[in-house]
N, CA, C and O atoms as a GROMACS GRO file, in nm:
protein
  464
    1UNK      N    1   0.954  -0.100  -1.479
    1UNK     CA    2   0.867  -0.095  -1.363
    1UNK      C    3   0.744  -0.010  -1.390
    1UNK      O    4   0.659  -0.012  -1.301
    2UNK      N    5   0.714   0.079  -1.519
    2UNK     CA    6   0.643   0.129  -1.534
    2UNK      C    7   0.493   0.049  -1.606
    2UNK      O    8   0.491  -0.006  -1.716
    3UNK      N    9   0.366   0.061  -1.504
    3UNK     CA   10   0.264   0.018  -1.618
    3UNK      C   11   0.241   0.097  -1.700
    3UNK      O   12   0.236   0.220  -1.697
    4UNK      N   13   0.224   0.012  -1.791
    4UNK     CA   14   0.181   0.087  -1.956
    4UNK      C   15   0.064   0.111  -1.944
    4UNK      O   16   0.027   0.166  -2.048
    5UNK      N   17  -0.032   0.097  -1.860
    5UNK     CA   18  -0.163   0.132  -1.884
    5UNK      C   19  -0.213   0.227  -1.720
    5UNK      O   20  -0.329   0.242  -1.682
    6UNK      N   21  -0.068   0.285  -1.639
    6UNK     CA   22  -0.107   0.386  -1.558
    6UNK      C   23  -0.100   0.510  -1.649
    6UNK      O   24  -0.040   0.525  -1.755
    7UNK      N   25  -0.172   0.592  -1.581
    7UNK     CA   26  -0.141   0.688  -1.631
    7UNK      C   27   0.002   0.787  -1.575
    7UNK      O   28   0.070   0.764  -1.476
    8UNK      N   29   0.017   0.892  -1.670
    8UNK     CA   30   0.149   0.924  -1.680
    8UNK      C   31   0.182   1.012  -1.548
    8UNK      O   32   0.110   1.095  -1.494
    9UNK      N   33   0.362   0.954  -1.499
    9UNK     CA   34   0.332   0.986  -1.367
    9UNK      C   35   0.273   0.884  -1.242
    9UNK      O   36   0.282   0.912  -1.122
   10UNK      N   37   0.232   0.800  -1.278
   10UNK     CA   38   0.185   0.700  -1.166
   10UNK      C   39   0.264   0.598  -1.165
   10UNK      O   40   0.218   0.485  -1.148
   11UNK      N   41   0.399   0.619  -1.184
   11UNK     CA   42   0.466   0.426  -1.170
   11UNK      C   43   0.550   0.480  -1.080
   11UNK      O   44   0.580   0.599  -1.065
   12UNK      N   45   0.610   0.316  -0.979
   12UNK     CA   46   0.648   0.303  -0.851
   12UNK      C   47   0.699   0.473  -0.816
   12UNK      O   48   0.652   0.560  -0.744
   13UNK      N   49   0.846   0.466  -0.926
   13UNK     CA   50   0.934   0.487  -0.876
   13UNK      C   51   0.917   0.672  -0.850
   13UNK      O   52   0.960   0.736  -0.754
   14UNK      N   53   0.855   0.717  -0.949
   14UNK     CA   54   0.833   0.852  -0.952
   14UNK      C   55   0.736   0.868  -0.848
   14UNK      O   56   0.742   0.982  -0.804
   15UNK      N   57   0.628   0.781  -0.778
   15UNK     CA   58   0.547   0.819  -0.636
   15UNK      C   59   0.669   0.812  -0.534
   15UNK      O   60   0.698   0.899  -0.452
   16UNK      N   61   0.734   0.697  -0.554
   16UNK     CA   62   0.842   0.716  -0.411
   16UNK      C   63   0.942   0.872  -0.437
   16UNK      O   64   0.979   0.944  -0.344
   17UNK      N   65   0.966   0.892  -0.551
   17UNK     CA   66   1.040   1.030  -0.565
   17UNK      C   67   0.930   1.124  -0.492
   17UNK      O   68   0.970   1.183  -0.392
   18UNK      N   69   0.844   1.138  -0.517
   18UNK     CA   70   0.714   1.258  -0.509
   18UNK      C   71   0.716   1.211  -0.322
   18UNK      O   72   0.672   1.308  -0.260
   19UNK      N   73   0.740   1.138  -0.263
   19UNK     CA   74   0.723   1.108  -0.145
   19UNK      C   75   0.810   1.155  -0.064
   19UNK      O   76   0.790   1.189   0.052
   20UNK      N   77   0.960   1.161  -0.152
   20UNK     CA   78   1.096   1.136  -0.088
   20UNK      C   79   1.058   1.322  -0.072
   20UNK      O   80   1.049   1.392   0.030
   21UNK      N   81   1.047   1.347  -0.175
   21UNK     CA   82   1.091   1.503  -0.232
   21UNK      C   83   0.943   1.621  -0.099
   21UNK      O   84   0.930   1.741  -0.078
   22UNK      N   85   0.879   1.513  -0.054
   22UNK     CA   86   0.765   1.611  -0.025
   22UNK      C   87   0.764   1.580   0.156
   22UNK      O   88   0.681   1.641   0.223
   23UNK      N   89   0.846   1.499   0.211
   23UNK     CA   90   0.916   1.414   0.346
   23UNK      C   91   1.035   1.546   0.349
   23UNK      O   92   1.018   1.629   0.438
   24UNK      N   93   1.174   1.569   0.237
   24UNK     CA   94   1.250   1.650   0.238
   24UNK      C   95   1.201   1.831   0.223
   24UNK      O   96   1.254   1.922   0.288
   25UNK      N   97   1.127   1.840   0.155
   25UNK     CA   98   1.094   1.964   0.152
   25UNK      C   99   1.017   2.039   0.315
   25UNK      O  100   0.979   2.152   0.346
   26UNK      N  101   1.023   1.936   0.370
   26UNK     CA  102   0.912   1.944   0.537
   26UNK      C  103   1.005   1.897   0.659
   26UNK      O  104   0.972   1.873   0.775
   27UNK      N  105   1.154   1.890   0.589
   27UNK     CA  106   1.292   1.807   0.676
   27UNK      C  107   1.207   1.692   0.805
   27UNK      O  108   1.230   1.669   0.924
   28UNK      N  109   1.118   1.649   0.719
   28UNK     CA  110   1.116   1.461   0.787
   28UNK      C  111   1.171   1.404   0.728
   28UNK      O  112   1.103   1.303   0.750
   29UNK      N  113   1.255   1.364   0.653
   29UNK     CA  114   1.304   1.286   0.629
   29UNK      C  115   1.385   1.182   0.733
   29UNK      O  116   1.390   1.059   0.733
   30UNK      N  117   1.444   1.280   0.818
   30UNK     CA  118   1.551   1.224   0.944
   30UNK      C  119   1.418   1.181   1.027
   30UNK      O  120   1.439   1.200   1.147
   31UNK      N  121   1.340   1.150   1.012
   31UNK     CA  122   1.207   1.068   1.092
   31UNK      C  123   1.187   0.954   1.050
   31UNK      O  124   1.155   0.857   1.117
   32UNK      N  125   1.212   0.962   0.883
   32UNK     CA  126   1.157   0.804   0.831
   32UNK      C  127   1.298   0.713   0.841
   32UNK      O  128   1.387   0.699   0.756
   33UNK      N  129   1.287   0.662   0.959
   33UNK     CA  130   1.363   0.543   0.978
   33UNK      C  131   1.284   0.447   0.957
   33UNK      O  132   1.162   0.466   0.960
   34UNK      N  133   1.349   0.297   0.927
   34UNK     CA  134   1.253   0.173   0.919
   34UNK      C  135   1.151   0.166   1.079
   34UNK      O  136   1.047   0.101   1.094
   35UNK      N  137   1.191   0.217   1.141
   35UNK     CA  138   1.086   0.170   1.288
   35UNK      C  139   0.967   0.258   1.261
   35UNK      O  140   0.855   0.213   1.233
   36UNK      N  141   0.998   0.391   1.272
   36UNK     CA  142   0.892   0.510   1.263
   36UNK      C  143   0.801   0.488   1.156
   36UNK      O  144   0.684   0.525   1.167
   37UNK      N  145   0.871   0.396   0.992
   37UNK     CA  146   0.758   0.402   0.884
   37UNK      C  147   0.702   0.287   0.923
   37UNK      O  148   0.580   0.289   0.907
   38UNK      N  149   0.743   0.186   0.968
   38UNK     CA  150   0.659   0.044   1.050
   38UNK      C  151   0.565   0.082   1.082
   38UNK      O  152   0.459   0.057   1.025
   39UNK      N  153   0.586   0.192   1.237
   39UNK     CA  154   0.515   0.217   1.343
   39UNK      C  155   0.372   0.310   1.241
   39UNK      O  156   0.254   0.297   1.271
   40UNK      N  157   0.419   0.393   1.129
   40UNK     CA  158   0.287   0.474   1.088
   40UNK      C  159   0.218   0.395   1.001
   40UNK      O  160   0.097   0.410   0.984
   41UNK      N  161   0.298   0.288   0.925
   41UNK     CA  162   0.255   0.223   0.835
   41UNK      C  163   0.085   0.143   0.933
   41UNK      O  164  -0.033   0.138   0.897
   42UNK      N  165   0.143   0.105   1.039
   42UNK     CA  166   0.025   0.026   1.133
   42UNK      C  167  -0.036   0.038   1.182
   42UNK      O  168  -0.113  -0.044   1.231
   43UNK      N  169  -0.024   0.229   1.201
   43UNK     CA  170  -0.195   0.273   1.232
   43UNK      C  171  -0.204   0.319   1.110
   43UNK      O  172  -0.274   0.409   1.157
   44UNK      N  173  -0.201   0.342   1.004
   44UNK     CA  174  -0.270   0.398   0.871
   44UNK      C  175  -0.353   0.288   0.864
   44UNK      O  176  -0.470   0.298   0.827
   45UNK      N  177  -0.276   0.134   0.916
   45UNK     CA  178  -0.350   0.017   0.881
   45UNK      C  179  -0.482  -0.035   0.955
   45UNK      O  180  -0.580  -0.106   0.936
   46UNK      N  181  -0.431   0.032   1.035
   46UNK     CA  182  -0.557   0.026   1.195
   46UNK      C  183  -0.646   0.089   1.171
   46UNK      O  184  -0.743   0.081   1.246
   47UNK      N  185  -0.649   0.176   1.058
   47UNK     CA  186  -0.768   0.289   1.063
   47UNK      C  187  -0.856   0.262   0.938
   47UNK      O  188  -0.977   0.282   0.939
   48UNK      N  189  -0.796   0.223   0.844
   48UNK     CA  190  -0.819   0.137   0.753
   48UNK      C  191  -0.911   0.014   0.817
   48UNK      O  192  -1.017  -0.021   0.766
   49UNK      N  193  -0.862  -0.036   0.917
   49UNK     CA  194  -0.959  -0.137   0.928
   49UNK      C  195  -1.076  -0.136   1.035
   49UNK      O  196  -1.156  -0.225   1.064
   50UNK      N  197  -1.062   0.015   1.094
   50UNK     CA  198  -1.160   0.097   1.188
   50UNK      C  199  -1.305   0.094   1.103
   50UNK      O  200  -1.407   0.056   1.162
   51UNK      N  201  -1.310   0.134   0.973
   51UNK     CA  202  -1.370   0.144   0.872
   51UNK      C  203  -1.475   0.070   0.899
   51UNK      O  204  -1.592   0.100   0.921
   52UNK      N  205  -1.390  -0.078   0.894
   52UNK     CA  206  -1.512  -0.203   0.855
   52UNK      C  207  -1.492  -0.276   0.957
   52UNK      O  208  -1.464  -0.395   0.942
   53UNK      N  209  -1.502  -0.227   1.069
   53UNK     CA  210  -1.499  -0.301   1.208
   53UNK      C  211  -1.604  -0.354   1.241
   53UNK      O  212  -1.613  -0.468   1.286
   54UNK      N  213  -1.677  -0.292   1.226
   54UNK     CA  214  -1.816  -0.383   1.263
   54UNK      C  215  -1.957  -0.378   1.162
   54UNK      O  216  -2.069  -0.341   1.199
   55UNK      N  217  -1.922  -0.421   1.038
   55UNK     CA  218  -1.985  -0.398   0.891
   55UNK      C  219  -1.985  -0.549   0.930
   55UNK      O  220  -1.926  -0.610   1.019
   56UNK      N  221  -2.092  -0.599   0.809
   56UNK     CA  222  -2.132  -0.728   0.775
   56UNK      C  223  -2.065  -0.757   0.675
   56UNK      O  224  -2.066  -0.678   0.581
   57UNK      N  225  -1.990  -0.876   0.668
   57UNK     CA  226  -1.938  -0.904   0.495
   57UNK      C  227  -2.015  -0.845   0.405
   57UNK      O  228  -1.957  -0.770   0.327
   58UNK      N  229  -2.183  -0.864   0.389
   58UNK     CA  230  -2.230  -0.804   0.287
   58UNK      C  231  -2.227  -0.639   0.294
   58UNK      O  232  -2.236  -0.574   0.189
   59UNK      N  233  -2.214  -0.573   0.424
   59UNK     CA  234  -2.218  -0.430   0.429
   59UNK      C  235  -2.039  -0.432   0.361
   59UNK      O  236  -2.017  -0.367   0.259
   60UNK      N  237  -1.956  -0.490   0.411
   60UNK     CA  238  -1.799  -0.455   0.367
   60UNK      C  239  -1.811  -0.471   0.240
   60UNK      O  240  -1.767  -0.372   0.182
   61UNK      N  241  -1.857  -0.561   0.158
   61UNK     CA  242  -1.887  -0.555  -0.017
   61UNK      C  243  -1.927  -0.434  -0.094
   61UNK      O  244  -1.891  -0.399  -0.206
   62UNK      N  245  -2.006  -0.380  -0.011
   62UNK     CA  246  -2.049  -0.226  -0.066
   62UNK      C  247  -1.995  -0.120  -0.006
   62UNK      O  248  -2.060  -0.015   0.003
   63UNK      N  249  -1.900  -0.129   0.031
   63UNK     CA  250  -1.844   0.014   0.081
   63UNK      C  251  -1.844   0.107  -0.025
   63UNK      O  252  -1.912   0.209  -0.024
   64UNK      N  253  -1.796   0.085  -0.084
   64UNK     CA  254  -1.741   0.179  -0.221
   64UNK      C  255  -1.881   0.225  -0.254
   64UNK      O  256  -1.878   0.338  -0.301
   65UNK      N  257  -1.977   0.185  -0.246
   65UNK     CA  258  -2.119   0.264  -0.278
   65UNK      C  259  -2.175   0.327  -0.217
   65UNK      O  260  -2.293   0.357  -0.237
   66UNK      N  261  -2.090   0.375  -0.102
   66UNK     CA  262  -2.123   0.528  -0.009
   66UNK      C  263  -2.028   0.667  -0.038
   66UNK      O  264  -1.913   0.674   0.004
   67UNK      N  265  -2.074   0.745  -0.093
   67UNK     CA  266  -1.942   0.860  -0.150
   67UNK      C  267  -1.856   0.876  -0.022
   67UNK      O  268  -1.736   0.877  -0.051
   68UNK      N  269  -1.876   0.886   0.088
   68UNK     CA  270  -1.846   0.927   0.191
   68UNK      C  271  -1.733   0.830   0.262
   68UNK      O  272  -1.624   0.862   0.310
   69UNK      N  273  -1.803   0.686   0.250
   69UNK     CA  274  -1.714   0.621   0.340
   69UNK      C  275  -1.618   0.564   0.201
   69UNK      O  276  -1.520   0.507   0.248
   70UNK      N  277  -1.616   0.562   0.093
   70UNK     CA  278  -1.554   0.560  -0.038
   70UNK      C  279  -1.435   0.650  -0.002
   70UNK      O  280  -1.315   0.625   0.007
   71UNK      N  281  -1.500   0.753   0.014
   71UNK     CA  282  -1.360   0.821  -0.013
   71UNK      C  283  -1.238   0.838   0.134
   71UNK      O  284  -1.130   0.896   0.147
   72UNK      N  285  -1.332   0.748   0.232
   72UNK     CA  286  -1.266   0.754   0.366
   72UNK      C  287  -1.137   0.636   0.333
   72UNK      O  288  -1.018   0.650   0.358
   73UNK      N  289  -1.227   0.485   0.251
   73UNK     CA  290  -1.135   0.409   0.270
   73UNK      C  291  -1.026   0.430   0.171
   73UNK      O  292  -0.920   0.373   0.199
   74UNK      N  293  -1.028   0.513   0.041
   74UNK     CA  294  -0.944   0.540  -0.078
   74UNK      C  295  -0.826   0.648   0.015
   74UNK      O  296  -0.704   0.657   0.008
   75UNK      N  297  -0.915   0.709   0.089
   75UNK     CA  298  -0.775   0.818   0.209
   75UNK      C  299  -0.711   0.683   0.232
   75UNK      O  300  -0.622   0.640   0.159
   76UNK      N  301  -0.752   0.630   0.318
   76UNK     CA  302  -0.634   0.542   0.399
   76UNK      C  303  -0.575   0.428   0.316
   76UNK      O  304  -0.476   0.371   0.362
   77UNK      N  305  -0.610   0.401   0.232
   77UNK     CA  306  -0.537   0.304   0.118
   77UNK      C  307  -0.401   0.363   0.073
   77UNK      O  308  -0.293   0.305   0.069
   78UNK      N  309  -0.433   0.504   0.035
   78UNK     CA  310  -0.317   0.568  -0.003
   78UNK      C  311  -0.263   0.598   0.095
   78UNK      O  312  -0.159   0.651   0.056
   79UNK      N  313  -0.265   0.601   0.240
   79UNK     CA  314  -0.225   0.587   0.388
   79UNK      C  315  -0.124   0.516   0.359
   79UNK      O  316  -0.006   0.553   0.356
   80UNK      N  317  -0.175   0.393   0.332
   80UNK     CA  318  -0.101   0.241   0.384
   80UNK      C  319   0.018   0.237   0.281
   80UNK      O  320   0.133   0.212   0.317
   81UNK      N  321  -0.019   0.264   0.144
   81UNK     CA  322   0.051   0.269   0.036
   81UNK      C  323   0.174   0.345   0.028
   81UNK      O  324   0.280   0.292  -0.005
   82UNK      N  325   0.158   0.524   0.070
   82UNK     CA  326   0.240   0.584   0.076
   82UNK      C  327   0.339   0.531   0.163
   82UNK      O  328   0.458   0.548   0.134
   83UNK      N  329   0.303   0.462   0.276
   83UNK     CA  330   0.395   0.465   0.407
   83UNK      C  331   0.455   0.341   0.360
   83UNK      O  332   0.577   0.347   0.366
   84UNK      N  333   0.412   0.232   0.317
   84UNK     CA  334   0.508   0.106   0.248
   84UNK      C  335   0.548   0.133   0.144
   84UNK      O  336   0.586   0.027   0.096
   85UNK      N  337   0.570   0.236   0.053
   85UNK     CA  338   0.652   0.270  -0.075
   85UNK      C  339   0.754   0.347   0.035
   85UNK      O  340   0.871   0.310   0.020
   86UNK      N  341   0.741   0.419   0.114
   86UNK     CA  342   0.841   0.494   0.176
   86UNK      C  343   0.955   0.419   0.233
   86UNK      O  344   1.072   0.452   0.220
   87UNK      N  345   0.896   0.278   0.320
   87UNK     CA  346   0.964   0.192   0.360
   87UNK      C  347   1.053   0.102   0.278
   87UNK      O  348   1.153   0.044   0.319
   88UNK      N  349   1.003   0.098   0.160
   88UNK     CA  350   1.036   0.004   0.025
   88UNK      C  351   1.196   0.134   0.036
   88UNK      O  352   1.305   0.117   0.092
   89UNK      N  353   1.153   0.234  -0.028
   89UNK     CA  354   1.301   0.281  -0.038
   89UNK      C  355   1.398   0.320   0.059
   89UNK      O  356   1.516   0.323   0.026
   90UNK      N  357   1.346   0.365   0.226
   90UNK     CA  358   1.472   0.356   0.318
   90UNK      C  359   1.518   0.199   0.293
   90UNK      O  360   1.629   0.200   0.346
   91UNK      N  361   1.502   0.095   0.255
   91UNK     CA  362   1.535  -0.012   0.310
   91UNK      C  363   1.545  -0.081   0.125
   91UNK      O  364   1.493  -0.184   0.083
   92UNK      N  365   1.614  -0.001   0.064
   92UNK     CA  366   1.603  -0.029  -0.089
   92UNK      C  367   1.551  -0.179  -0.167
   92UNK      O  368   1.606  -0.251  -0.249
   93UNK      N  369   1.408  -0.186  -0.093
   93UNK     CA  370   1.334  -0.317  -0.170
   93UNK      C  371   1.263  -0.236  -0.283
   93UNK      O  372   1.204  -0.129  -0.269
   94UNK      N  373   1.279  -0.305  -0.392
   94UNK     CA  374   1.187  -0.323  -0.502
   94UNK      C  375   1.051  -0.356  -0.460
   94UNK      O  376   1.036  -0.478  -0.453
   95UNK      N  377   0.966  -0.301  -0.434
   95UNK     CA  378   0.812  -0.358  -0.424
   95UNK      C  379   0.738  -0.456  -0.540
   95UNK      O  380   0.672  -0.559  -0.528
   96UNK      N  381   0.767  -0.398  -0.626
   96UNK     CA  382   0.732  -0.537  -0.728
   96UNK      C  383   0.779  -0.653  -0.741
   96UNK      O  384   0.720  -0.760  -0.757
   97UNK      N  385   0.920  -0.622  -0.732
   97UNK     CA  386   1.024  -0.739  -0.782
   97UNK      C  387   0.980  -0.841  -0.648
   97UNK      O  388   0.982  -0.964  -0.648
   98UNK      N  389   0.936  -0.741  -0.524
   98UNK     CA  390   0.938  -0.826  -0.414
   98UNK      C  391   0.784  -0.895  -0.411
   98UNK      O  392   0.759  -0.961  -0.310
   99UNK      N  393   0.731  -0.890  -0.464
   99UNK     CA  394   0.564  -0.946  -0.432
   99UNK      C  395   0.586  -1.041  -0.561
   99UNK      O  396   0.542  -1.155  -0.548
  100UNK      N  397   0.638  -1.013  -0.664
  100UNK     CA  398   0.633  -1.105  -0.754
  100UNK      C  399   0.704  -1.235  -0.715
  100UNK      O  400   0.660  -1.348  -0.734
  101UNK      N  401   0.841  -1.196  -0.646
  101UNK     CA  402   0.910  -1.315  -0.643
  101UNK      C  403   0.774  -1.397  -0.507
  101UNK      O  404   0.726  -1.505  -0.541
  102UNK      N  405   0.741  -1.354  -0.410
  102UNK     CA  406   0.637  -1.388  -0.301
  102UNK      C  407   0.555  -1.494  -0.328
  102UNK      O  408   0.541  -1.600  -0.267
  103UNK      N  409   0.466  -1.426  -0.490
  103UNK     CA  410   0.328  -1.503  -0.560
  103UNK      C  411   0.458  -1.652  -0.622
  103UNK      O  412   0.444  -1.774  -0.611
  104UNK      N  413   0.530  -1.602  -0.660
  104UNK     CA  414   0.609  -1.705  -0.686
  104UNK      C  415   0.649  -1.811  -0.639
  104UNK      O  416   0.647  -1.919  -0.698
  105UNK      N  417   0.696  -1.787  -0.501
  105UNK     CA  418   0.671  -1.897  -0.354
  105UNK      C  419   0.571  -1.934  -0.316
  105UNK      O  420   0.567  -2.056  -0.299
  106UNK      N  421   0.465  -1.870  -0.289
  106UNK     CA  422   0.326  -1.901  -0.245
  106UNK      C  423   0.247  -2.008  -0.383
  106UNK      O  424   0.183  -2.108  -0.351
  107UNK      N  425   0.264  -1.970  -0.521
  107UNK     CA  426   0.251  -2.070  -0.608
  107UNK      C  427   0.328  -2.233  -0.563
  107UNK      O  428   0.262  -2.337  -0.569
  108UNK      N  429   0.443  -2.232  -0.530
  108UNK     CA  430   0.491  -2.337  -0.528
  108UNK      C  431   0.524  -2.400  -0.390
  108UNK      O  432   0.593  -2.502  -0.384
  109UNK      N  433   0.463  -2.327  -0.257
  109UNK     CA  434   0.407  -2.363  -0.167
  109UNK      C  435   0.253  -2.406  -0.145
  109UNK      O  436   0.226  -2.486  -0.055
  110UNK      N  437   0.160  -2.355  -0.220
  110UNK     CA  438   0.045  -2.378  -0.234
  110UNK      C  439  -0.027  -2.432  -0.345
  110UNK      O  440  -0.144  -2.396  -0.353
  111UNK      N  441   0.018  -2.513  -0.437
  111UNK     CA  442  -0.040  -2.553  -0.548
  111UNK      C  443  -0.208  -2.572  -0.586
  111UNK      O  444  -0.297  -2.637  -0.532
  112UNK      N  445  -0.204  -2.487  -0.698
  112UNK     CA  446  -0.358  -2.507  -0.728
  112UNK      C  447  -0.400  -2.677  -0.737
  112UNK      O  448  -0.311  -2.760  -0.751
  113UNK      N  449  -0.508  -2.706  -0.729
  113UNK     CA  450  -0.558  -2.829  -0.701
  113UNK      C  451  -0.595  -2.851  -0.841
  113UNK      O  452  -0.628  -2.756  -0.912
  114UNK      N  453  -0.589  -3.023  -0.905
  114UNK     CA  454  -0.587  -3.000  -1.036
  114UNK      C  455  -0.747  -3.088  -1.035
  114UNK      O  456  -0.837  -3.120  -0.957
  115UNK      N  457  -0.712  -3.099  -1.161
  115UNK     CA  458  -0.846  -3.111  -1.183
  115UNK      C  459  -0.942  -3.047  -1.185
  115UNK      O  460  -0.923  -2.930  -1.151
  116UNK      N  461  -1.089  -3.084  -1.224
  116UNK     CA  462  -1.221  -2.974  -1.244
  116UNK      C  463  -1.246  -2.981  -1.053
  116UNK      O  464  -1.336  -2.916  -1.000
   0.00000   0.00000   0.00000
């Protein structure tokens, strides 16, 4: 499960440890039930999309070229992220195994169109 080209320290399983361990050290843990990480997971997501609420596709293309609102939407990415790796392990899904098998269905529900 580890990428070979994160750097060291950045694969799944050791962020969900660093999550588990930093939830327990603050005794939330007995908070993250599947409802409660739902419920935060969907405003981390809401705020995330507060962002670019009323941006132009071409203004939403350049976000990342404002230091400011850059580093607003990279906060809440890792928002959204932390709180669905958290959920991944109360509810012991594999996050990879699970998006891979997904692209896997969606490939063979949606077939690329052949031809040029």
């Amino acid at each position: 499960m580890k990428d070979p080209e994160a750097p060291d320290g950045l694969d799944v399983p050791t962020l969900q440890r660093r999550l588990a361990d930093f939830a327990a050290a603050r005794n939330w843990a007995p908070y993250h039930t599947p409802k409660n990480l739902v419920s935060a997971l969907s405003v981390e997501a809401s705020e995330l999309v507060e962002i670019f609420q009323w941006l132009t596709p071409e203004e939403s293309a350049r976000v990342m070229s404002d230091p400011d609102t850059a580093h607003r939407v990279t906060d809440e990415v890792a928002d959204v992220l932390a709180y669905l790796l958290q959920l991944c392990e109360v509810l012991d899904i594999d996050p990879l195994a699970a998006l891979d098998a997904k692209i896997d269905r969606n490939e063979r529900r949606f077939p690329a169109p052949e031809g040029p």
